[in-house]
N, C-alpha and C positions, 0 to 999 in steps of 0.2 A: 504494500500500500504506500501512494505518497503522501509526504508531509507536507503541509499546508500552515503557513502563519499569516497572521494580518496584519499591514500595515497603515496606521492611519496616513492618508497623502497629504497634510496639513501641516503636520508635526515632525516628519522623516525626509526630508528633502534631500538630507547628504547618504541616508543609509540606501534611498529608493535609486540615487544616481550613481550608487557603491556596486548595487546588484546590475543594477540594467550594464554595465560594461562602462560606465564612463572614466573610471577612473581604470586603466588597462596598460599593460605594457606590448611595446614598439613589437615591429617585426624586422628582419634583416630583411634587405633592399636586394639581396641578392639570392640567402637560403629562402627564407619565410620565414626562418625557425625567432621563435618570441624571443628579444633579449630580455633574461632575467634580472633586470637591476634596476634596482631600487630609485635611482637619480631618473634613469634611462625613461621608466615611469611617468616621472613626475614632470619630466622635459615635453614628454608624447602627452599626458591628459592636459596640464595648464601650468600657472602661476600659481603658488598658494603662497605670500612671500610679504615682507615688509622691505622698509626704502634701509638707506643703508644708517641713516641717522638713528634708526633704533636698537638698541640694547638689549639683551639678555642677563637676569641677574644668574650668576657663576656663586658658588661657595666661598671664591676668590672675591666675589663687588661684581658691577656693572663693568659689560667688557660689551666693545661692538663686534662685527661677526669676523673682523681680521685677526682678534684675539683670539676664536674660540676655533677647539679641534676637537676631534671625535675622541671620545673618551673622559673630556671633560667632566669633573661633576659641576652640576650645575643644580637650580630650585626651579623644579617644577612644578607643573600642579595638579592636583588627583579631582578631577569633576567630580566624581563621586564621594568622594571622602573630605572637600571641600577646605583643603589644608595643600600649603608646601609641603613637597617631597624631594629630597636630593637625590639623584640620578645620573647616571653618565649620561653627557650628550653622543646619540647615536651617528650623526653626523651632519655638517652644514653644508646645504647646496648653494649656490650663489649662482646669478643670470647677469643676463644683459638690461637693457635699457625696457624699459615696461611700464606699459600706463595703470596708474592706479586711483583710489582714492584716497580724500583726506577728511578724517573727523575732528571737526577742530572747535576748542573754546575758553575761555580762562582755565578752565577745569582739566580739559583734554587734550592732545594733540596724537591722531594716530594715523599714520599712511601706510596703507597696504592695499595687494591687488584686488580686483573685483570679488573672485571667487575663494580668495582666506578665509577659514573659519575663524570669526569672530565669538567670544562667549560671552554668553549675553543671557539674561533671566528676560521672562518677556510676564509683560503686565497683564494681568487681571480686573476687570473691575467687575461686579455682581451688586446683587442686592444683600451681600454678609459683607462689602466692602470692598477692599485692594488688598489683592496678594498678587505673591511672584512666584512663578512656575520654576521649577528644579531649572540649573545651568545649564545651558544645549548651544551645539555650535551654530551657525548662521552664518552664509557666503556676506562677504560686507556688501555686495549690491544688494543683497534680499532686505536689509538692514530697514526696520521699521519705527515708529511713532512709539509702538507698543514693549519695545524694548529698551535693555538697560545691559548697557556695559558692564562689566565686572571689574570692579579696581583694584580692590584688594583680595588676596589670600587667604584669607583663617587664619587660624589660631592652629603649629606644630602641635604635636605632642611630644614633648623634650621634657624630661627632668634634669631637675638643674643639679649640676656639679658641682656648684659654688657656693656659698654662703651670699645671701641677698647683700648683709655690709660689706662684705668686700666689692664686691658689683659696684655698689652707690658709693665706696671709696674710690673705686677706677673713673667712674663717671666727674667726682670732683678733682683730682689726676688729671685727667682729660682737659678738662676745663679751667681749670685753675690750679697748675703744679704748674712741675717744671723737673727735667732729669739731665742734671749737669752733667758735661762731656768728663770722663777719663773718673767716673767717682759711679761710686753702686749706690749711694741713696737715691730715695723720693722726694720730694719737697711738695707740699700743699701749702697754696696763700689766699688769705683770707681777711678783710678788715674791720676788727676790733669795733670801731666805731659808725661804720655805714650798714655791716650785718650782723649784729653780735647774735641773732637767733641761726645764722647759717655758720658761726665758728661755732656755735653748743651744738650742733650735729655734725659738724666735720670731730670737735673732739671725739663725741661719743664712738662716731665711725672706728676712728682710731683708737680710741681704749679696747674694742672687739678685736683688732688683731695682735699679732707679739708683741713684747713690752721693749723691743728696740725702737722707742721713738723720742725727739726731741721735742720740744714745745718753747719757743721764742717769738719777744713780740717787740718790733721796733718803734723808736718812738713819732712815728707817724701813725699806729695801729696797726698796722700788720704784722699781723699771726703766723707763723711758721711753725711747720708738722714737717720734722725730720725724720722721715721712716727708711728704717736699714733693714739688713736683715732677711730674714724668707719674704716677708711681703713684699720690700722693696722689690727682690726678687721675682717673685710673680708679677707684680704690678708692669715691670720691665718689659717681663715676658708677656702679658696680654695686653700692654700696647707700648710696639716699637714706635717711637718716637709720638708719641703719645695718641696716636690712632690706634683704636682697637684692633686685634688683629681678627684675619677668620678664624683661626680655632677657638679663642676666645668668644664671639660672636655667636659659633656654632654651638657651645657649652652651654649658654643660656637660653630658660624655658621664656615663655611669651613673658612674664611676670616679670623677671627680671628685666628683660629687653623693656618693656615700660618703666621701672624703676630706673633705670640708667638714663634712657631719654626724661622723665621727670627730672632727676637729678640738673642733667644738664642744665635742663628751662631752668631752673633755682641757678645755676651758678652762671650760665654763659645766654640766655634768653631771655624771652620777655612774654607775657601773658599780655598782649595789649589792652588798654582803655582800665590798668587794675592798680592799686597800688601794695605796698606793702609785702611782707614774705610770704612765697607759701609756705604752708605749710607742711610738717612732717610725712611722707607716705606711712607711718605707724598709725598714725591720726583718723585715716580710714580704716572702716570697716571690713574684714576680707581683704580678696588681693586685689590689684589694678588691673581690672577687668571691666571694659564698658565705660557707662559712666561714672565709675570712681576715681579713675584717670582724669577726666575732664572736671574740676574743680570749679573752673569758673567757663563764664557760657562762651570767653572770643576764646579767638584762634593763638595755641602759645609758637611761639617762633624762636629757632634757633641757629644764630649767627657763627659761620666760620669763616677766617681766611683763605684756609688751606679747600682746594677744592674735593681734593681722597679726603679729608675728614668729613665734609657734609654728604658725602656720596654713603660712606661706613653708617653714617646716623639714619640715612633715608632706607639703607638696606634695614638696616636694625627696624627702624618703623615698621617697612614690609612685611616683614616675618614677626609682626608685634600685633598685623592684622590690622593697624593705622595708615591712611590714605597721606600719604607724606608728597610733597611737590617741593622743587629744587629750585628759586630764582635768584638770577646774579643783581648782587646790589652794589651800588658806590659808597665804597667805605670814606672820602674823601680824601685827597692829596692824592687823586691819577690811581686809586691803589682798589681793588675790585676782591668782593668778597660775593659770598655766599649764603642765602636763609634759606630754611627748611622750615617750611610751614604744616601743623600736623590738625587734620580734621576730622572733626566728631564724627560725624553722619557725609561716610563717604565712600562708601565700598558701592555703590552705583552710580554712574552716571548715566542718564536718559537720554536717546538718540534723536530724539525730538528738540532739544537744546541746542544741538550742534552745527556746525556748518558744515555740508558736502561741498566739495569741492573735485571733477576730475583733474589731476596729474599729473603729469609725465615723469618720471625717476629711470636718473639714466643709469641703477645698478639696482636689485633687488635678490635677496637673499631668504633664505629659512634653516631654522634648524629642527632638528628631528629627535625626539624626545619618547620615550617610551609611554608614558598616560596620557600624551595627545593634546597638551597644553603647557604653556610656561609664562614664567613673568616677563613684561619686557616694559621698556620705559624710554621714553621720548621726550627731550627737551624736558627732561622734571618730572616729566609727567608718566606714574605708572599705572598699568593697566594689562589684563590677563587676556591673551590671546591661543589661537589655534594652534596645534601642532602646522606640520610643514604641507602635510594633504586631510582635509577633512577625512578621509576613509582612515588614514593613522591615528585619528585621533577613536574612532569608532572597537581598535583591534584592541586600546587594553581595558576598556568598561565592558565590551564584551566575553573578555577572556573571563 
């Protein structure tokens, strides 16, 4: 007897054009016989591809596709499980010149070809209200009014290696240390008289790890935190030159990755339109999760010079399940920094918002990932896209 399944035609557009042969490989021009390969494939059906200004997040940071080779691990993302996943990259194809589109807005910026699977939750309305339908790919010409981009990741499942104070030690480290050439201490600074609620939690910080620490305050008010020792040590080793490193990075659960970005905003940011200190993360109830994070209702911003430091804070946001965007700001005197702005209510953006635009990109590229999607981020702006052929994105929710 044969078997028989249903498809609704409404809701399957990539699986219906999977079966019927659209997505097929070449024939030789001379045997007949199929070339079996994978690139050879995706060359004979179409384009499934972004321009070349977009990024891939790596384990490593934000790399463009010159950076990345097969084997790579890189964060991917599991439709179904609705969380980053680290993975090898299975391989990156790259093209020629190819007309695309472009979705673009304060919020957005995404260029890719017609037929990419974009992932996108698509709208609801009823008479029980608005809801969003499970993540499903979409060709970005099919791309509708009723649909919603996907920006952010989820929430890992990581348990943390670290002790939460050490974490929010590194984060003020970060922000406000310093590690003197040819010497193994830490040094943390902090002023006596502008924060004295931000030196009573850097001491505390510091009373939780070993007891090799100095404590000196100059007579201007600055407070100095001489740490040697194993922490100095570690602190060294999870951030060279006081950018966190990836193994450091990859150690930490979601919890912490918001405790260290909180930290930060407290020593190197700003809550705008607020005054006064934040307060404590202990001071909340439970962990920073949702809105216990968000203390006060604007937007907090976090200012670097270094551009690999604001890139490491925006990855950390990603994989924190925070919708973070990158813009370049004038620090004054010719000298060009960097904010990292982090928002509440931002894991969708609506296709109805945006502006299309046809394109022309004179180079266009994909990589190929085993669950059929991955992170990728554009001028600041991140946002979760398709594997390299909608049908690859179909072989591992089906496995």
């Amino acid at each position: 007897d044969r078997m028989f399944i249903a498809i609704d035609p409404d809701e399957n557009e990539i699986l219906i054009d999977g079966l019927a042969g659209r997505f097929s490989y070449p024939e030789h021009h001379e045997t007949g016989e199929p070339i079996a390969d994978i690139a050879a494939a995706k060359r004979h059906s179409g384009k499934w591809c972004v321009d070349e200004a977009t990024e891939l997040l790596t384990v490593e940071g934000w790399r463009h596709h010159e950076a990345l080779r097969a084997g790579q691990m890189v964060w991917a993302w599991d439709p179904w499980l609705r969380s980053p996943k680290r993975t090898p990259l299975k391989a990156v194809h790259r093209f020629g010149p190819s007309a695309a589109l472009r979705f673009s807005n304060q919020e957005l910026d995404m260029v890719v070809t017609e037929e990419h699977s974009v992932f996108v939750r698509r709208r609801l309305c009823s008479s029980r209200g608005r809801r969003f339908l499970p993540p499903t790919p979409v060709p970005a010409v099919a791309l509708n009014q009723a649909h919603h981009i996907i920006r952010t990741p989820g929430g890992r499942a990581q348990r943390p290696s670290l002790s939460d104070a050490f974490v929010r030690l590194a984060a003020w480290v970060m922000a406000e240390g310093s590690m003197p050439p040819g010497r193994r201490d830490v040094r943390v600074h902090q002023s006596a008289t502008a924060n004295p609620a931000y030196c009573d939690a850097i001491r505390a910080l510091v009373s939780c790890q070993p007891n090799d620490v100095a404590e000196s305050e100059s007579r201007a008010g600055i407070v100095v935190w001489q740490l040697g020792g194993e922490v100095a040590w570690l602190l060294r080793c999870a951030l060279p030159d006081r950018i966190p490193s990836a193994e450091f990075v990859d150690r930490l659960s979601p919890h912490q990755l918001r405790l260290f970005l909180y930290e930060m905003i407290r020593a190197d940011g700003t809550w705008q339109r607020t005054q006064g200190p934040l307060p404590e993360p202990g001071d909340f109830a439970g962990r920073l999760w949702g809105g216990e994070f968000w203390i006060r209702p604007t937007t907090p911003r976090i200012t670097q010079v270094r551009r690999e430091a604001i890139d490491v804070l925006q990855m950390m946001a990603t994989l924190a399940n925070i919708r973070a965007t990158v813009r370049e700001k004038h620090m004054g005197s010719g000298r060009l920094g960097w904010t990292l702005s982090l928002t509440r209510r931002g894991n969708l953006t609506a296709v109805s918002g945006l502006v299309r635009e046809h394109v022309s990109v004179a180079e266009v590229w994909c990589p190929e990932v085993a669950t059929g999607a991955w992170i990728a981020r554009r001028n600041g702006h991140v946002f979760i896209t398709g594997n390299s052929h909608p049908v690859d994105a179909l072989a591992y929710p089906l496995a």
